[in-house]
N, C-alpha and C positions, 0 to 999 in steps of 0.2 A: 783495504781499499781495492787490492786486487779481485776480492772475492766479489763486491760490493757491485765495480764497475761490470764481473761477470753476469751475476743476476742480474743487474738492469739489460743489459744489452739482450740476454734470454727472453727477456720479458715485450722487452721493444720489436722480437724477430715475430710476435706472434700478431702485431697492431694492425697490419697489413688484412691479415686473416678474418679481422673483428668485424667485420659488418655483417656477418651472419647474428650477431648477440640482438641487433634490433628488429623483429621480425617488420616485413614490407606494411604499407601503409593499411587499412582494411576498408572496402567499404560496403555498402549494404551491395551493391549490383542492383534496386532496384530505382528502375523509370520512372518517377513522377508524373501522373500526366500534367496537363495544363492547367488544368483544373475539373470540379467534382463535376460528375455527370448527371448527379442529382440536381444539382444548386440550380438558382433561379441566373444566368449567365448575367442579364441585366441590371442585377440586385445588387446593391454593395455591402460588403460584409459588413455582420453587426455583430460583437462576439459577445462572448457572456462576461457581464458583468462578474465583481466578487463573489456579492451577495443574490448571484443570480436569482434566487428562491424567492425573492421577494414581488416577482412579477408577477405569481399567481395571485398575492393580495390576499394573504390567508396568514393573519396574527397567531392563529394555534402554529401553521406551518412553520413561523420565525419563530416563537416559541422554540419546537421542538429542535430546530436546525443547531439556535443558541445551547440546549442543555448538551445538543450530539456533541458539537464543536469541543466543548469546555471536559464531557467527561465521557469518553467514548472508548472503549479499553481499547478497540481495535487502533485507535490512532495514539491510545499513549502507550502502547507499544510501540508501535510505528516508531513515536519520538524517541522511546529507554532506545533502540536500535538505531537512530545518529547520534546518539549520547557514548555511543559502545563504538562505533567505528571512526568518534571523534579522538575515542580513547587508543583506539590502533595507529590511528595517524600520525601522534606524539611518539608512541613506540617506536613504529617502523623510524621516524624522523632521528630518532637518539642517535638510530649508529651511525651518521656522517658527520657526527660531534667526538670528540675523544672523550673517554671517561675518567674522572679524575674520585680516588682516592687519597682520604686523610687518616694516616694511621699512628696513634701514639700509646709509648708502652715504659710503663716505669714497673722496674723489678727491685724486690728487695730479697733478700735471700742468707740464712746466717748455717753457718758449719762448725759444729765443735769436736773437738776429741781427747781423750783422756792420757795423761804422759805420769807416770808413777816413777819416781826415783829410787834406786834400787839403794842408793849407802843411806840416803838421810833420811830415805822411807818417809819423804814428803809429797803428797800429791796436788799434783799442779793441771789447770783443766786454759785450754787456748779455746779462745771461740773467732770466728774468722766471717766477718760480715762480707757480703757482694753487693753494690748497687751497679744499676745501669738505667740509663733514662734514654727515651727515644723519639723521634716526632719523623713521620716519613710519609712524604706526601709522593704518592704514581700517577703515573697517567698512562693508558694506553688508546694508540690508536690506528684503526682498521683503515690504509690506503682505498677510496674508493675510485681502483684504478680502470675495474670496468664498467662500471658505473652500479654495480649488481645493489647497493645500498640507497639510491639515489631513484632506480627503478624500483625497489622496495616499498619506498616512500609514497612512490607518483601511484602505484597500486591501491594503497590503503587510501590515498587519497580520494583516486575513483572513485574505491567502494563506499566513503563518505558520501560523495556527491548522491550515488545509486541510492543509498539510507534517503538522500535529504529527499530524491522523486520518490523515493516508495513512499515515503510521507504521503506528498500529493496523490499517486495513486490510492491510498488506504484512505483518506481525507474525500475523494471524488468519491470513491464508491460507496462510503458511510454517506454521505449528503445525498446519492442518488438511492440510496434502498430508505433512508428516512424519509422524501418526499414520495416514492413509490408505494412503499407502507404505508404513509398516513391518506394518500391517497387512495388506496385500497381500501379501507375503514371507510372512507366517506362513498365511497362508489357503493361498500356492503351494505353503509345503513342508505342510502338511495334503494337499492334494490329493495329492501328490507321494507321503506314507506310503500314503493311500486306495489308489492307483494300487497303489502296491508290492505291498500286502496282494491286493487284485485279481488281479493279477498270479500271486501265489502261490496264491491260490485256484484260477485257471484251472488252474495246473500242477499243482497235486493232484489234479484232476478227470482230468486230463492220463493220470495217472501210471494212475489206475483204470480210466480208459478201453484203458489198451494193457494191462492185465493181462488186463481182459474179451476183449481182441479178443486175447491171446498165449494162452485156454484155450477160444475157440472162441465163444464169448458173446456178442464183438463183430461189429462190421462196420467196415470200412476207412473207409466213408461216416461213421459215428461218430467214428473217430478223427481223419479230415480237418476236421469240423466244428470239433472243442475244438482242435485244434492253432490251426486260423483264429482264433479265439477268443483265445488265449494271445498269438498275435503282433499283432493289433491289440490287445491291453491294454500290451505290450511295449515298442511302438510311439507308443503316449500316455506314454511317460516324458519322454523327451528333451525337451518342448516345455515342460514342468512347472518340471524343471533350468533351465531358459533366466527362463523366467517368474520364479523363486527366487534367480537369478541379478541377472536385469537390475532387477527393485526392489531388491535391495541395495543396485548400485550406484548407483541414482536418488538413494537415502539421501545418498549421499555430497555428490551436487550440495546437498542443503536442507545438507546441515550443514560443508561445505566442505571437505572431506578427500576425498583420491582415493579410486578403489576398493578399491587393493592394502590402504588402512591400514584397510579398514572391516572389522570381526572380529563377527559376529552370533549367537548363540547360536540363539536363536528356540524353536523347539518347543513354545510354550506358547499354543499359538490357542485349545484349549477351556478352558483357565485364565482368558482375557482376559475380567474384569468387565464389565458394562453400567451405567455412571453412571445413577442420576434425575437429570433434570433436566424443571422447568417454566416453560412463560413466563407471566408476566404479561399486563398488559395492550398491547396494540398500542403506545399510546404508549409507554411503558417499551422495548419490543422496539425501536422508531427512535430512543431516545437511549442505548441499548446498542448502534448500529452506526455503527463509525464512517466506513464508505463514505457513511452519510447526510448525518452532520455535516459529511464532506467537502466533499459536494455544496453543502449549506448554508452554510458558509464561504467555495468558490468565487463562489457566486452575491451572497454581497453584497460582496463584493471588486470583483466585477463594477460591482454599483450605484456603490460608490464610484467607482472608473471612469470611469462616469456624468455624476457629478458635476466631474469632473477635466475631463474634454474639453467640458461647456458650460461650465465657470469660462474655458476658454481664450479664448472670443469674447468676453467683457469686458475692461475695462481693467484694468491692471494698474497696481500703485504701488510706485514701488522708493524707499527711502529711501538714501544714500551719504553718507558723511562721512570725513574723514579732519583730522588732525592730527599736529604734531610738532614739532622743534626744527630747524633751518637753519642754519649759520653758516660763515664765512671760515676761522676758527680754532675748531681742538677746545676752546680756554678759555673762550671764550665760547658753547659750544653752547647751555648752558642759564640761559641769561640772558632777561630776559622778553621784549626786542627778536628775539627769534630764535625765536619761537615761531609758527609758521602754521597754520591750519585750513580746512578747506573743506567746506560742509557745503550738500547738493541734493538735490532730491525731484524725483521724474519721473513721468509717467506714461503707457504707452503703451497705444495702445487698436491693434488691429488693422483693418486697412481694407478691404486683399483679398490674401488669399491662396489665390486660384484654386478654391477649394473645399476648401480638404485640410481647413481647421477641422470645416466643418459633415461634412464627412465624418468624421472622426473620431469625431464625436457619433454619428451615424449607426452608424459600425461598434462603438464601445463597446455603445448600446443593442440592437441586432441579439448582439450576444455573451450580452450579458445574457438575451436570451430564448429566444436556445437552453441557458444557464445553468438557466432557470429550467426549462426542460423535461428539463431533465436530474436536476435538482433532485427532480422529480413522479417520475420514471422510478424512481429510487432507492428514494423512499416505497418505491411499488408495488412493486419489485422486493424493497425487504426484509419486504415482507408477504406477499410470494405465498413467496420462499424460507421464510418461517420455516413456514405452511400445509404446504406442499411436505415438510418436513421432519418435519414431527410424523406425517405421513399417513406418510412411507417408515419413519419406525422403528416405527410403532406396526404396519404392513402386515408389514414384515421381521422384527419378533419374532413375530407369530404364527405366518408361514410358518416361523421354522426352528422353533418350536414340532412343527408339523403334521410335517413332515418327519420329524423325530426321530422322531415314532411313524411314518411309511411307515418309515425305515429299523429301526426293531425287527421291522417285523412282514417285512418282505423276507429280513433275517435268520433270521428263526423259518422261512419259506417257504421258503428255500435250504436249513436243515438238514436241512428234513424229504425235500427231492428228493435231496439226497445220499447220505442214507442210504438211501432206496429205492431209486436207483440202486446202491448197493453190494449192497441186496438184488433186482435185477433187476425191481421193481414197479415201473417208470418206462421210459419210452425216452429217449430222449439229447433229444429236442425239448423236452419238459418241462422238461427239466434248464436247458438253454441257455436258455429264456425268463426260469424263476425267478432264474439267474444274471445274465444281462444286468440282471433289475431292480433286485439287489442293485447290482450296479456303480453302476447312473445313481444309485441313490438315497443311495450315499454320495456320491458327487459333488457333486449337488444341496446334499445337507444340507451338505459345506464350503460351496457359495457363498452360503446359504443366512445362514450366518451371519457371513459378512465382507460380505455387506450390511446385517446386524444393526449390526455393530461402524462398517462409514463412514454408515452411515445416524444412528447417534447423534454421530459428528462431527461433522456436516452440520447436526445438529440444536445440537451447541456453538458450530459456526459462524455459523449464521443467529442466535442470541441475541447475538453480540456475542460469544463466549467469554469471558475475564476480563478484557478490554479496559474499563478505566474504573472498575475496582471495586480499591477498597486493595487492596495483598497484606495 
């Protein structure tokens, strides 16, 4: 008892000292502003639905979003990886349970030996049977007196929570490269029609060009010109096909199916809606991402940590006991003579282990504050993307705005050269300038608005998409 009340009181002198074991509270250090400087001030936030994908109004798009969801390796990864850290969190949780052991042991054992009598010269043989029977149940268990099992715990716990946003972050970013991708496909076969029409245009031109020059009207230099024309428009096809091709099969990787099984319809790029969507406030916008919370759950997983590796350089108290039944013979197992126990408490403090302890401290806290700088990085980076992203759709809609009227008026420009060229009021240079401008500016106007259509993914992505909102 002497010894007993000595150790506790040793241990008690150190309790005073212990508020270095929880390191101080962390926080990112940055500012909030008031709100985005992008955002419409007037406007009230609209955030994205679950199912945001549905506002474009494009049944291949749901389609493809349902097969990404269901089998998308990147995301059932994601989930084996909260399946695994669900599995650490039982772990780490066992050591503030004590552990109980059931041991039983039945022995049988025989010994003979041989005794020769020397007058009657009879031999006589003894054989000497042992039993023992055993049933013993232990328990030991780890006092969690600085809390180092408890902080253990809260750790793995974290790193659950971080598994369950990396989800959402891997889940966000399959939904925004599948609607990116298929939208790319329809923007290549857009261009791909442009091209054809182009094409045909040059040829028509083509065709009046050799009648002027077969009735004496033309010149050879004319005709060389528009042929050059025809075959560099010709010539832009193939790289279109390939383009229309290889995002198909890109498709395929987000949604797990080879190429051969991937069947697209497509054709509907100037059909494809543009969703509203607005953000709220700054804070609202970092607890709708969940790369943030990520960051934020690693980091105190970290601190816990922390706390794990300075609990290590105190003592530690393990309590052990055990009990059971003993006996010669199985009848008497449990009789109250044949009952034993044993019951001890320990405590051990560490003295020197070369440094690996303090070092330990050292590399958790050093972890931790590159955590925390990673932590800040996140903020900022889901501020400046969401900015970023308000700026590119609100800039991308007015440009395919603007465009759409160059391409009306390029059109009206080309009709009117064509048909003076048919009535010989023009020379073939005119012709070929106001042609070429038609061409760029249907071009233009497609990419024009497949940076309309990922500009507003970008902008579902940096909100969080429907990550954390009920269906």
């Amino acid at each position: 008892m002497a010894r007993r009340r000595a150790a506790l009181l040793a241990a008690a002198t150190l309790l005073p000292g212990c508020s270095w074991l929880t390191p101080p509270a962390t926080s990112s250090g940055v500012a909030l502003p008031p709100r985005l400087t992008a955002a419409d001030p007037a406007a009230g936030a609209l955030w994205p639905n679950p199912a945001w994908w549905h506002g474009f109004g494009s049944g291949e798009l749901d389609m493809l979003m349902a097969e990404a969801m269901a089998a998308n390796t990147d995301i059932a990864g994601a989930v084996a990886r909260v399946r695994q850290a669900d599995a650490q969190v039982r772990i780490a949780g066992a050591a503030l349970l004590p552990t109980l052991d059931l041991t039983s042991q039945a022995t049988r054992s025989q010994t003979g030996s041989v005794n020769t009598a020397s007058i009657t010269g009879v031999t006589s043989r003894r054989v000497r049977v042992t039993a023992s029977d055993r049933i013993l149940l232990s328990a030991s268990y780890e006092v969690d007196f600085w809390g180092k099992n408890r902080a253990s715990a809260e750790a793995a716990q974290q790193s659950a929570s971080a598994s369950r946003f990396d989800v959402g972050t891997v889940t966000l970013t399959t939904q925004a490269a599948v609607a990116n991708t298929y939208f790319a496909m329809l923007g290549a076969q857009e261009r791909l029609a442009i091209q054809r029409e182009n094409l045909e245009t040059a040829q028509r031109v083509l065709r009046v060009i050799r009648d002027r020059v077969s009735v004496g009207t033309g010149t050879g230099l004319d005709l060389a010109q528009q042929e050059t024309v025809a075959a560099q428009q010709q010539a832009l096809i193939p790289p279109l096909v390939q383009e229309v091709e290889t995002n198909r099969n890109s498709l395929g990787t987000l949604i797990a199916r080879p190429p051969e099984q991937i069947s697209l319809r497509g054709g509907e790029f100037n059909r494809i809606a543009v969703p509203a969507v607005r953000p709220g406030l700054p804070a609202e916008v970092l607890a709708r991402r969940p790369d943030v919370l990520n960051a934020e759950a690693t980091l105190a997983a970290a601190n816990a940590n922390i706390v794990v590796a300075r609990a290590q350089l105190l003592p530690s108290i393990t309590l052990t006991g055990s009990g059971g039944w003993t006996s010669l013979a199985l009848e008497t197992l449990t009789r109250p003579e044949s009952l034993i126990f044993t019951l001890a408490a320990g405590l051990a403090q560490p003295i020197f282990r070369g440094g690996a302890l303090r070092g330990q401290v050292q590399l958790t806290e050093a972890q931790a504050a590159e955590l925390l700088a990673t932590y800040r990085f996140a903020i900022l980076n889901a501020l400046v993307d969401t900015e970023n992203a308000l700026v590119a759709l609100r800039q991308t809609t007015e440009q395919e705005t603007l465009q759409a009227n160059a391409v009306r008026m390029a059109e009206r420009a080309y009709a009117i050269s064509e048909a003076q060229l048919r009535a010989g009021t023009i020379d073939i240079v005119t012709l070929l300038n106001t042609q070429q401008t038609l061409f760029s500016a249907r071009n233009t106007l497609a990419q024009a608005r497949l940076a309309r259509l990922q500009a507003a993914v970008g902008l579902f992505r940096a909100l969080g998409g429907g990550w954390g909102t009920p269906a």
